[in-house]
N, C-alpha and C positions, 0 to 999 in steps of 0.2 A: 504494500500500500504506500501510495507518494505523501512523504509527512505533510499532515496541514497547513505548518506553515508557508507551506508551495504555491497551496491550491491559487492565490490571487493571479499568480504569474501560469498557470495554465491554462486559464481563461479566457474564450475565443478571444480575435481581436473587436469581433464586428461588438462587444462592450465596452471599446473604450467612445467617447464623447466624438461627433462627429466624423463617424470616419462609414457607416452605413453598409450596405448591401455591397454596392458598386467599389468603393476603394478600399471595403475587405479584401475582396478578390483580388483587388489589382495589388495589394503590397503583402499579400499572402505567395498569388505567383513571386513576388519580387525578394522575401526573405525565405521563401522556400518552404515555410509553413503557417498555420494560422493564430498559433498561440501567441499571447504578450511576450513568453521569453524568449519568445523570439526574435523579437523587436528589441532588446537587450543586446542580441548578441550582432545587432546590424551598426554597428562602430562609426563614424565618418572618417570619410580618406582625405577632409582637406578642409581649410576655414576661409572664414570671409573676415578681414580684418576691416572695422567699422572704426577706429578709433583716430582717423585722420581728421583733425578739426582745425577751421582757419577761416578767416574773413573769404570773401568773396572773390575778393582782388590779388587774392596768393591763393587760390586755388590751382594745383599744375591737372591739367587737363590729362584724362587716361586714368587718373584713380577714384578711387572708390570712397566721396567725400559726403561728410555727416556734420548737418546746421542746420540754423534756424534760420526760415527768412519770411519776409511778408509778401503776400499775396497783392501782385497790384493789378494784374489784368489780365482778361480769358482772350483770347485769339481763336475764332471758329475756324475750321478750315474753308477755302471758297471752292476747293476741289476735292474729290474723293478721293487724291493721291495724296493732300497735304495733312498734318497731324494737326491734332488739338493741340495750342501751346499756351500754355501758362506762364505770363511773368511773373518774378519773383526777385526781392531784392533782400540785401540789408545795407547799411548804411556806408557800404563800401561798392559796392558794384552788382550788378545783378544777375540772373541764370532763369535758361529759358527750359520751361519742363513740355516735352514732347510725349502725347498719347495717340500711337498709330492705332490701335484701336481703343475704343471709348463709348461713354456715354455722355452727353453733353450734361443733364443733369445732376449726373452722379458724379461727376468731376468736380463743376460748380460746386455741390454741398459738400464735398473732402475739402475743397480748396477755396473756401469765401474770400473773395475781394478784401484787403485790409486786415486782414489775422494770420498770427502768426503760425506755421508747424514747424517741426522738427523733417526732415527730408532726408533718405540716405541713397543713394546709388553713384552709378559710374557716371563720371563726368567725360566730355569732351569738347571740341573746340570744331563749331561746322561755322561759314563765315565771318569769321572775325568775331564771333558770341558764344559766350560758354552756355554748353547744353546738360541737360540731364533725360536722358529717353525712357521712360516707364521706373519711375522709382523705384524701387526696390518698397523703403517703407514712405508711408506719409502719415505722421502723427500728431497729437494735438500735445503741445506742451506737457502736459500735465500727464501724460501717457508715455514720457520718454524711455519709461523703463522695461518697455517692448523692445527696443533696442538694443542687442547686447552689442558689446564692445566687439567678441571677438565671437564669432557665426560660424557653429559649424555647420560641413557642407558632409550630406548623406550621398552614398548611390540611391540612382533613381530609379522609374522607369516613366513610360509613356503615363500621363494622367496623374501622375506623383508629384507634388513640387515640395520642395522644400522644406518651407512654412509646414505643409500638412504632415512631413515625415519629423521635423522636427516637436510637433504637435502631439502625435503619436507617443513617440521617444518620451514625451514629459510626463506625459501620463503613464507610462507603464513603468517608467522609474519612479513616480510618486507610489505603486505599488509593490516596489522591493522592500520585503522587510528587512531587520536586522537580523544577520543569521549567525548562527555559535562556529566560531574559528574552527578550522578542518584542517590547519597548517601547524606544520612544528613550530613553538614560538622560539625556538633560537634562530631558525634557520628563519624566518618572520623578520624579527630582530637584526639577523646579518647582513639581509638584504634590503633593511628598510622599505619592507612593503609595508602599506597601508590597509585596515581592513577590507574584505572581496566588496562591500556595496559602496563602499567611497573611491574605491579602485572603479568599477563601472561608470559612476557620477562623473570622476573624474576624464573617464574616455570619452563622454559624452558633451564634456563643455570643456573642451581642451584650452588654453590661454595661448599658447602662441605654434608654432609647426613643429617644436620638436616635441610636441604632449602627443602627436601625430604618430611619431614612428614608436617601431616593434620595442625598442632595446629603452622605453623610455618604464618609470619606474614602474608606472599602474599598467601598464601594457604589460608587463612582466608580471607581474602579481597575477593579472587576468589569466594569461598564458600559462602558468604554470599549475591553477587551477583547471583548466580543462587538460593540460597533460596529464596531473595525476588522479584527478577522473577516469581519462583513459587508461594507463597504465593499471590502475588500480581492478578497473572492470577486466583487464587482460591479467593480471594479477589472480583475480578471483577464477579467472576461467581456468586457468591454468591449475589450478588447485583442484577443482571441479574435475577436471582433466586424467588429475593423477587419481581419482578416486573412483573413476570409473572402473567396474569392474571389466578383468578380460578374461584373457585366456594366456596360460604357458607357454609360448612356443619351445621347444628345446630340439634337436635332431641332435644324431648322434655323429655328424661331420663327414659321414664317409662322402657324400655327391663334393660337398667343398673342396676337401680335399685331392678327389677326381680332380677337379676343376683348377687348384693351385697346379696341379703337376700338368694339365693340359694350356695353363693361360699362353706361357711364352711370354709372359713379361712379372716380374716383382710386385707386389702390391704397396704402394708409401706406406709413410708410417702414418701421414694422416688418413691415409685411407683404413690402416689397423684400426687408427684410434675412432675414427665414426663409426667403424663395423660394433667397436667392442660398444659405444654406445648405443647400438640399436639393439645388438644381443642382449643387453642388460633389460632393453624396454621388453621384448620379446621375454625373458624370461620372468619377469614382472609379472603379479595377476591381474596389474591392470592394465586396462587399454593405453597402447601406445599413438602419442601423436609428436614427432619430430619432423624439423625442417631443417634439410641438409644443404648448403648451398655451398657453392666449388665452381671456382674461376674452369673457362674454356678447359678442354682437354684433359682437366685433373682424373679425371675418372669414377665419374658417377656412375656411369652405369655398372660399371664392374662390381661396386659396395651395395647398388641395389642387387643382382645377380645373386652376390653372394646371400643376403639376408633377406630373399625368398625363398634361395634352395634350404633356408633353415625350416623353414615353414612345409616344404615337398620332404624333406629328410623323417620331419615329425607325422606326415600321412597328410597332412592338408595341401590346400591351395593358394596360388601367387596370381595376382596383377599388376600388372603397368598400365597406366594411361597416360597417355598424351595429349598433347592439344590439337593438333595436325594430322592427318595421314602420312606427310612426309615422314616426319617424328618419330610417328607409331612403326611405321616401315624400317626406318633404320635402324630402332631397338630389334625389330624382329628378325633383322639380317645378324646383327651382332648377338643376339641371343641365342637364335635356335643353331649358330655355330658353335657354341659353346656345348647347347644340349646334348645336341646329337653326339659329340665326343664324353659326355656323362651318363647316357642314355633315359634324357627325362621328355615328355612332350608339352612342344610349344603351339601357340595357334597364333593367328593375328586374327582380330574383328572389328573391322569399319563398318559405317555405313552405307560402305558403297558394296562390300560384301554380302550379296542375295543368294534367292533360290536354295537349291541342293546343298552349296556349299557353307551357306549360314546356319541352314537345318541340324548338317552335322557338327557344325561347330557347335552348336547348343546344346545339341546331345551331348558329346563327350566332354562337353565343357558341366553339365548337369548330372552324369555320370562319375565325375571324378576321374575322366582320362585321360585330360589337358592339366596338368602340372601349371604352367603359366602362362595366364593368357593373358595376350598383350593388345593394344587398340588404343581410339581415341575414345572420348565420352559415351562413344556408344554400348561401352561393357558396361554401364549402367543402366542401361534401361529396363524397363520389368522385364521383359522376354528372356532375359539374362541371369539363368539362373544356378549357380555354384555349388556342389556337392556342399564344402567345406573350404568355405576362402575364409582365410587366416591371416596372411597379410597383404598390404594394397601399397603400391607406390605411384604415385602422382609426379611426375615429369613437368618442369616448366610451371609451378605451382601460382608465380603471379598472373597466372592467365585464367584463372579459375578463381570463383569466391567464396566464403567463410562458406555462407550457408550449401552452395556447390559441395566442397569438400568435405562439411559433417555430413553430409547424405550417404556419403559413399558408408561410412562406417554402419551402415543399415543393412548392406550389400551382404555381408558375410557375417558368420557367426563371430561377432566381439572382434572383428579384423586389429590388428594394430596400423597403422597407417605412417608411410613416411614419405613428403613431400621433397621436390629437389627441385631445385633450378641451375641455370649457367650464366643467368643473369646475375650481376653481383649486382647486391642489395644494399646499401651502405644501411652501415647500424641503427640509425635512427627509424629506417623504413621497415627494417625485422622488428624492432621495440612496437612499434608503432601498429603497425598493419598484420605481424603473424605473432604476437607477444605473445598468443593464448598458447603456442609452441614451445616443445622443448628443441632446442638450437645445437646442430653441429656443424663445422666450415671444415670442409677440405682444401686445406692452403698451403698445396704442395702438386708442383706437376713431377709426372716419372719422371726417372733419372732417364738422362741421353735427351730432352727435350732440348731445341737449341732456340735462343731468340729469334724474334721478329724481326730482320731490319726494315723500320718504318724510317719515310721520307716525303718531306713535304711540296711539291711540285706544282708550277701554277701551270694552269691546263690551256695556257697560249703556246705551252712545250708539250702538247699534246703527242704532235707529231714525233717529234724524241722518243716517247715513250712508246708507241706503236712498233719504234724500232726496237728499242730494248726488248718488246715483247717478242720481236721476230726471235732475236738472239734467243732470248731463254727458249722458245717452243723448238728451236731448233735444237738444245740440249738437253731435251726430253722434257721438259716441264710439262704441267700445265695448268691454267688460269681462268681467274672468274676476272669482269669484269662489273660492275656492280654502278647501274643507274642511281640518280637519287630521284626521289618526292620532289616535283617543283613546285606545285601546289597540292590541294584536298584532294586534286582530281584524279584520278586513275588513270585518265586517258593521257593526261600529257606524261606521265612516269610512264606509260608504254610507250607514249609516244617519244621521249628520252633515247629508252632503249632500245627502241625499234630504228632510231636512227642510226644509233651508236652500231646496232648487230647489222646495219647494210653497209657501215663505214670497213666494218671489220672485215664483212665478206668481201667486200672488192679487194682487199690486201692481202687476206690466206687463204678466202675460199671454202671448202665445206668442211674442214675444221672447226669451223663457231658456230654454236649452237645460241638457243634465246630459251628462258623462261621466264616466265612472268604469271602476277597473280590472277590473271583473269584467262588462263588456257584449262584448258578442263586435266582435272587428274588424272589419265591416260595420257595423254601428251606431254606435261608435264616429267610425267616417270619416264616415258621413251627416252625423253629428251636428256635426263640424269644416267640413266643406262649404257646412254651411248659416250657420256663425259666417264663414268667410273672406268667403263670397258678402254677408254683411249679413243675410241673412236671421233669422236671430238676432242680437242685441245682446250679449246678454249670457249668459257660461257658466259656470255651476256645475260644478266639479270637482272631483275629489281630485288629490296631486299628479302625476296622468299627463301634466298639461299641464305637469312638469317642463322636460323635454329636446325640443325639435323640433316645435315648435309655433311657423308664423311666420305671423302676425297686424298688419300693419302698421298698421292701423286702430285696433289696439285697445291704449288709452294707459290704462286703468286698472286697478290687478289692487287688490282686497281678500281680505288673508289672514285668514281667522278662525280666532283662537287661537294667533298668530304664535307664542305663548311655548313651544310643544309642537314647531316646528322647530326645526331646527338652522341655522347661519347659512349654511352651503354653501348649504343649501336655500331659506331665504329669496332668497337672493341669484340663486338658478337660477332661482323664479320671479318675482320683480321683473323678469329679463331678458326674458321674454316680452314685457314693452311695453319693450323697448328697438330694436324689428327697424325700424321708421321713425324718422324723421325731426321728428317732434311731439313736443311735452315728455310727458312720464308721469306719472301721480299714483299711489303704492301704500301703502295705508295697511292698518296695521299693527295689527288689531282683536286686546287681549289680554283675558283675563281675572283675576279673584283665587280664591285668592293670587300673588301673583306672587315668585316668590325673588328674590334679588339676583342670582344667575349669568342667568336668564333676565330681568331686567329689562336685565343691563349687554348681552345679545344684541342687545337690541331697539333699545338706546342706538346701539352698533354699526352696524347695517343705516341707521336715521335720518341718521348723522353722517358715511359713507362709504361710495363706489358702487365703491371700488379691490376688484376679487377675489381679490388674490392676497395686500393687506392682512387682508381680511374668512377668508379662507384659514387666517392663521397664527392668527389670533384663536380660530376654530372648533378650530383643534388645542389650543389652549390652553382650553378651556375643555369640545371633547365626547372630544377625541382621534381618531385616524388612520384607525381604522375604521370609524366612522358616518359620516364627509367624504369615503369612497371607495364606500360603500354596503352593501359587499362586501368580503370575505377573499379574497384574492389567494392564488392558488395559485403555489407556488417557494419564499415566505419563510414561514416559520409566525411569528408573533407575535414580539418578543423574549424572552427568558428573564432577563436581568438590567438590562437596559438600559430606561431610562420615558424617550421621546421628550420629555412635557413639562418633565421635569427635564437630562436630558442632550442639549441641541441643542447646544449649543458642543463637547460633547464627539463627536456625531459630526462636525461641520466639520472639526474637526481630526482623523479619524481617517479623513474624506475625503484632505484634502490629507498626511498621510502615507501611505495608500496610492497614491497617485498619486505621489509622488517615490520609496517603493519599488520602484516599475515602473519608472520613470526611470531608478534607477540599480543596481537587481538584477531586473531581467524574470523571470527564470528561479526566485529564489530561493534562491540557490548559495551566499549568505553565509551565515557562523554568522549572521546576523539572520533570513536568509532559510532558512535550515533552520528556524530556532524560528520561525517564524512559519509556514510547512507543519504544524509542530506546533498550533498555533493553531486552524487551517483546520479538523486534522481534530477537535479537542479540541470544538469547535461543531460537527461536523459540517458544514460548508460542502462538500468532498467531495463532497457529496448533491446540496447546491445547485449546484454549479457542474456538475452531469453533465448539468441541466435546461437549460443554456447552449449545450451540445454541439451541438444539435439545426442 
């Protein structure tokens, strides 16, 4: 139940004072929900500074000027292009006030002949006479205190102005109660915040532009409140988490073992140390939820491999899914190699896989005669149904969300589950977006890996480069070429690469191939088939050949137009020539203008091959949701909290939630009742019911 003291600030908006049927709707679309605290957490991005005051005759035209002056004459217009204007003086000079549109009488009685108001708007200079077009305010002396000095300025939308958003704002802060501190007071104290509803007051009538940004004191205070809200509901989940009941996994090692003496390659030691972390979850009786993440080439799949054959050794069953049919495909090339030298049975199941051969997949997959079976989303569907699944691993996990991936744990009896990606996530976005997770990084590539040499090249030496590529193909290489996104549109990124793959065929001929995202999945694969087989050299692409393309052959990738990716992305396709054992060249073709933010990417990707360096970089520079691709369903966005300005301040509102658990689980202290208040004042409530699952 949401404590009472709440109830005021959950209360639609359409009861606050003037605001009605019509611009409920319009500033409910506009904060994204309908309740008052909502209208709390809508901040302004900028102010109006009113405090310019001066006679008439020292007014500098262009600013934004506030006086008193008298009313001495109305001026009709004689045409319906010319404005209403009103003279006005004081005893220094005088200003002409313009109303393009109007009403004659209602102007007159604002503005009577001979009395004085108070005036504030932008001034200018049109024929040699200072103007004012549509005041801003017009007030009566004795009313001057509608005027604040310094005006903050809201986002809007259509039908929204100002005045009414600022209107709103007043009234639903006249509704914030006093609420019992939820914060450690030393760390309160260290940081010189101020209590959470003086902290809002204070965001809401800021005094000059620096009460505006992130790193200012009540901006911090706010901020740090909704981090450890979040954290705290990911905190709780994760608790939740470990208490769910599961099941044993244990096998008794003989398929792994197979399997160490068949790899042909050492396993790292980080790759030991994740394994021995899943084995522990797996041996655990409760259900397991880990997210494992490991830069390009480290070797995930190998660590997933091994800790589902734990799960076939014990008599049950293993999935993979993917996000792609590419994806799923190339697991199932590098798997069912493995199997078959262990002697266990694999499947693969798309949605593109019908008839007969789906039929039997289901069967033996429902029989318990398919060991691992591998696929994209579509091994979830109801028709899909599992003797005894035990464990589930999920490939590429930021492309999938919260409530997505607790479904899966429905699929099998008490499944343990382990999520992976090759996207490197900088820390703040694992805290943040999979906190309800327990966390391991593989951050070690095999031994004999050799660097990247990256190099930055402007793409007027385009033709250089063409030659270079002849060289390399003539010494067995081979290459991707890799279009970029010029805009949203799909067509002109084909249309990029469709130019770039006929520039190529006039120079080597039917060597280069093209893929692209919009060729049907048959084609697509022919076209891959014939690069792995050799039979093509070289492949022109958009980024499809992102994720799950392994190519050991092929050591050279040219990006053109590097400066329109992002660095996640650069780095995801540099990994593509990272799958052997041969050094790699990936050069870096930009063009002009080039900015400074996109020159210092480029600098970046050149001077470091670390992913989960290149990770935090990318957060600092595109932010959280273009380095995940995708909005994650569970969390919506923050509302007061900016990840690039406030990372220390979630660290810490990590490790205070984690000693809150520690030493009130339940919540039962006065800290821990105010911090239930908390929960629900953000709404986490919501979020944590998404956990339940």
């Amino acid at each position: 139940m949401r404590p009472e003291i709440l109830n005021p600030l959950f209360c639609s908006i359409d009861t606050l004072k003037g605001i009605g049927d019509k611009y409920a709707k319009l500033v409910s679309n506009l904060i994204g929900a309908s309740k008052i605290v909502n209208l709390l957490w809508h901040l302004p991005y900028n102010i109006v500074d009113r405090t310019y005051h001066c006679k008439l005759r020292q007014v500098e035209a262009g600013k934004i000027w506030t006086g008193v002056v008298t009313i001495t004459q109305h001026l009709e217009p004689k045409t319906k292009k010319q404005p209403y204007r009103v003279i006005c003086d004081d005893e220094t000079g005088d200003i002409t006030l313009n109303f393009f549109k109007y009403y004659g009488s209602t102007i007159k009685k604002q503005l009577p002949i001979g009395e004085k108001r108070l005036i504030s708007g932008k001034t200018e200079w049109f024929n040699g006479q200072l103007q004012m077009s549509h005041p801003d305010y017009i007030v009566p002396l004795d009313a001057s205190s509608k005027i604040e000095g310094i005006e903050p300025v809201y986002p809007l939308c259509a039908g929204i102005t100002n005045k009414m958003m600022r209107w709103y704002v007043m009234q639903s802060l006249e509704k914030l109660p006093k609420l019992p501190e939820w914060c450690d007071l030393n760390y309160i104290k260290s940081q010189k915040f101020c209590p959470f509803d003086e902290a809002l007051k204070k965001a809401h009538h800021p005094q000059n532009i620096n009460d505006l940004m992130p790193n200012s004191v009540h901006k911090k205070r706010l901020a740090y409140d909704e981090l450890l809200a979040n954290q705290l509901t990911l905190a709780l989940a994760r608790e939740r988490q470990k208490k769910k009941v599961g099941r044993v996994i244990e096998g008794d090692g003989h398929l792994r073992r197979k399997l160490l003496e068949n790899l042909g390659f050492e396993l790292t030691d980080a790759q030991k140390n994740v394994l021995s972390d899943i084995y522990r979850d797996q041996k655990s009786p409760y259900q397991g939820l880990r997210l494992i993440q490991g830069d390009v080439g480290c070797g995930k799949t190998a660590v997933a491999v091994f800790a589902m054959l734990n799960a076939v050794e014990a008599g049950a069953q293993a999935a993979i899914m993917a996000p792609t049919e590419i994806l799923a495909k190339q697991h199932l090339e590098t798997i069912s190699g493995w199997a078959e030298k262990i002697g266990i049975k694999t499947a693969l199941l798309t949605s593109k896989i019908k008839g007969k051969k789906r039929s039997e997949i289901l069967e033996k997959t429902a029989l318990g005669e398919i060991d691992i079976l591998i696929g994209t989303h579509a091994l979830f569907t109801d028709e899909v149904v599992f003797k005894d699944l035990a464990f589930i691993v999920v490939d590429e996990q930021h492309r999938f969300g919260v409530e997505q991936r607790l479904k899966l744990s429905l699929k099998g009896n008490k499944p343990d589950i382990v999520v992976m990606t090759a996207t490197p996530i900088p820390r703040t976005l694992v805290l943040t977006r999979f906190g309800d997770m327990d966390y391991s990084k593989i951050d070690e590539l095999p031994k004999g890996r050799k660097p990247v040499d990256t190099r930055i090249i402007p793409i007027s030496k385009v033709g250089e480069v063409a030659s270079a590529l002849k060289r390399k193909i003539d010494e067995g290489t081979r290459a991707y070429w890799v279009c970029p996104l010029i805009d949203e549109s799909e067509k002109s990124d084909l249309a990029a690469a469709m130019a770039r793959y006929e520039d190529l065929r006039s120079l080597f001929g039917d060597i280069v191939g093209l893929v692209h995202g919009r060729m049907k999945e048959a084609e697509k694969d022919a076209v891959m088939e014939k690069f792995k087989s050799g039979e093509l050299k070289i492949l022109v692409a958009t980024t499809v050949i992102e994720v799950g393309v392994n190519v050991p052959e092929a050591t050279l990738m040219i990006i053109e137009r590097a400066e329109r990716f992002g660095l996640s992305q650069l780095h995801q396709l540099r990994g593509r020539i990272k799958r052997g054992f041969e050094a790699g060249n990936c050069l870096l073709l930009y063009g002009y203008p080039l900015s400074e933010t996109a020159r210092e990417r480029l600098n970046v990707m050149k001077n470091c091959e670390d992913g989960f360096l290149i990770a935090e970089k990318d957060l600092d520079l595109r932010g959280g949701g273009e380095i995940l691709g995708t909005k994650q369903s569970g969390f919506e966005e923050f509302k007061l909290a900016n990840l690039e300005f406030h990372k220390d301040l979630l660290y810490t509102a990590y490790k205070d939630a984690e000693m809150i658990l520690s030493t009130d689980p339940n919540l039962k202290s006065p800290r821990g009742e105010a911090l239930r208040i908390l929960l629900y004042l953000f709404e986490k409530d919501a979020d944590f019911k998404t956990y339940k699952a």
